[in-house]
C-alpha positions as CSV (number, residue, x, y, z in Angstrom):
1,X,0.0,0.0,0.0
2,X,1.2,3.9,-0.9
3,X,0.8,7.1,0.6
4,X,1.4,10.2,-1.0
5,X,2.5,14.1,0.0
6,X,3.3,16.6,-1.8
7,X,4.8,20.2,-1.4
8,X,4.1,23.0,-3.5
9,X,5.9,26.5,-4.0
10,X,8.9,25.5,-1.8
11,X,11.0,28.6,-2.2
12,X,14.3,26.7,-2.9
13,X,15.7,26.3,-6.9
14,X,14.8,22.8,-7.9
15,X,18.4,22.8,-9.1
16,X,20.0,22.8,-5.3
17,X,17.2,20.5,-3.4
18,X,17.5,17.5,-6.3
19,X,21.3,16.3,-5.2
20,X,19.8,16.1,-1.5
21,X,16.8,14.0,-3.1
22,X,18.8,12.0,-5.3
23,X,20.7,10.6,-2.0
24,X,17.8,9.4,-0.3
25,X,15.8,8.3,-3.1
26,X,15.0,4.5,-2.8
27,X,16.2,4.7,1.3
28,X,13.7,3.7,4.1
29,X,12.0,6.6,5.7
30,X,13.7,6.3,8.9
31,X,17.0,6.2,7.5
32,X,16.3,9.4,4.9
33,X,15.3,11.2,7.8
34,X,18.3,10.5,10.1
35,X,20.5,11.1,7.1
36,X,18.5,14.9,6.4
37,X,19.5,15.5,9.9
38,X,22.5,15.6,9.6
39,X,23.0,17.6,7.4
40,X,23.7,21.6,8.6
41,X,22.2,22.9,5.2
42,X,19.0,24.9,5.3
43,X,17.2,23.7,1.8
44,X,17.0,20.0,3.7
45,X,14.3,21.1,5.9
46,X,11.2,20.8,3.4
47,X,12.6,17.7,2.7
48,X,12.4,16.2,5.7
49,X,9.1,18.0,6.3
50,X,7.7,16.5,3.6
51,X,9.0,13.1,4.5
52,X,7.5,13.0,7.8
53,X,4.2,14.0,6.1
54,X,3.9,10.8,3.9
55,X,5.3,8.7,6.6
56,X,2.1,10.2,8.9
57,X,-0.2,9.6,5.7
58,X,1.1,6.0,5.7
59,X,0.8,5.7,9.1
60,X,-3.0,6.5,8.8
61,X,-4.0,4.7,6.5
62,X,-1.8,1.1,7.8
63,X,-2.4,0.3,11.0
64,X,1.0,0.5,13.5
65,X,3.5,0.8,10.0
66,X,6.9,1.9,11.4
67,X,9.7,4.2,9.9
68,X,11.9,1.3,8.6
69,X,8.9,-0.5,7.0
70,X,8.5,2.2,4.4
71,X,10.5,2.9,1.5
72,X,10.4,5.5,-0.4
73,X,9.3,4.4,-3.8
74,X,9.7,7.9,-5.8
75,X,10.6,11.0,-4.6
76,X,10.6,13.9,-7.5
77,X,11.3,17.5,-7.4
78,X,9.9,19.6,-10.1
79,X,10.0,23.4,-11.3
80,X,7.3,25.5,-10.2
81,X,6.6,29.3,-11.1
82,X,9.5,31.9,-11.4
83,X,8.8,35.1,-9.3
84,X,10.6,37.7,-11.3
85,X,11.2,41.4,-9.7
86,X,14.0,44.1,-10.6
87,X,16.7,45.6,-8.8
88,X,18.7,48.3,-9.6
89,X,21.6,48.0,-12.1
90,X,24.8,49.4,-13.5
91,X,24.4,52.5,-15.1
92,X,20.8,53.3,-14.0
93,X,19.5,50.1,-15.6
94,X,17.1,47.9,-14.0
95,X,18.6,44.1,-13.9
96,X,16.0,41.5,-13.4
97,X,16.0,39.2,-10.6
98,X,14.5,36.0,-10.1
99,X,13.7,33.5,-7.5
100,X,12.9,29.9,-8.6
101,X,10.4,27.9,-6.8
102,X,9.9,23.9,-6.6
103,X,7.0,21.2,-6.2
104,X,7.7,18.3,-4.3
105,X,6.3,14.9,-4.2
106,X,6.7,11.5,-2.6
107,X,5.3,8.4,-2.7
108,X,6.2,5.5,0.2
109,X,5.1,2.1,0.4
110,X,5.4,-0.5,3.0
111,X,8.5,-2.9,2.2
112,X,7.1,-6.5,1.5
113,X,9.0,-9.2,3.1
C-alpha cells in the first residue's frame, strides 16, 4: 500500500534541493530522515518536512507501520513558477531578478518481506 504528499511552491531552486533528493531516493524513511538531519544545510528542511508527512499519511491509512517499513518508492522535485522582480543596475538600468520555486512529491510504500 502507498501514501502520498506533496509540497508546492517550496522557495528553494529545484536545481539545489535534487542532489539532496537523489541521495535518499529508494532509502527507508527512517533512514532518509536520520541522514536529512544531519545535514547543517537549510534547503534539507522541506525535505524532511515532507517526509515526515507521507510517513504520517502512511501511518494513517496502515495500521501501526513503522519508519523502517516504508520505502520510499519515488521522490521527485519539479520546477514551479519563477517570481521575477527588478533591482537596480549598472548605469541606471534595472537588472532583473529571479527566485525559482519547486513542487515536491513522494510516494512511500510498505516494504514487502
Amino acid at each position: 500500500m502507498q501514501a502520498k504528499a506533496t509540497s508546492k511552491y517550496v522557495r528553494f531552486s529545484p536545481y539545489k534541493l535534487r542532489p539532496f533528493v537523489n541521495v535518499i531516493r529508494g532509502k527507508t524513511v527512517e533512514y532518509a530522515i536520520s541522514w536529512l538531519k544531519t545535514c547543517s544545510v537549510k534547503r534539507v528542511r522541506p525535505i524532511a518536512k515532507i517526509l515526515l508527512s507521507a510517513y504520517h499519511n502512511a501511518a494513517n491509512k496502515m495500521d501501526g507501520v513503522e519508519m523502517a517499513e516504508l520505502l520510499i518508492k519515488e521522490i521527485r522535485v519539479d520546477q514551479g513558477p519563477i517570481q521575477r522582480y527588478y533591482k537596480a543596475g549598472a548605469m541606471g538600468r534595472a537588472a532583473i531578478q529571479r527566485t525559482r520555486l519547486s513542487h515536491v512529491e513522494v510516494i512511500v510504500e510498505k516494504i514487502v518481506r
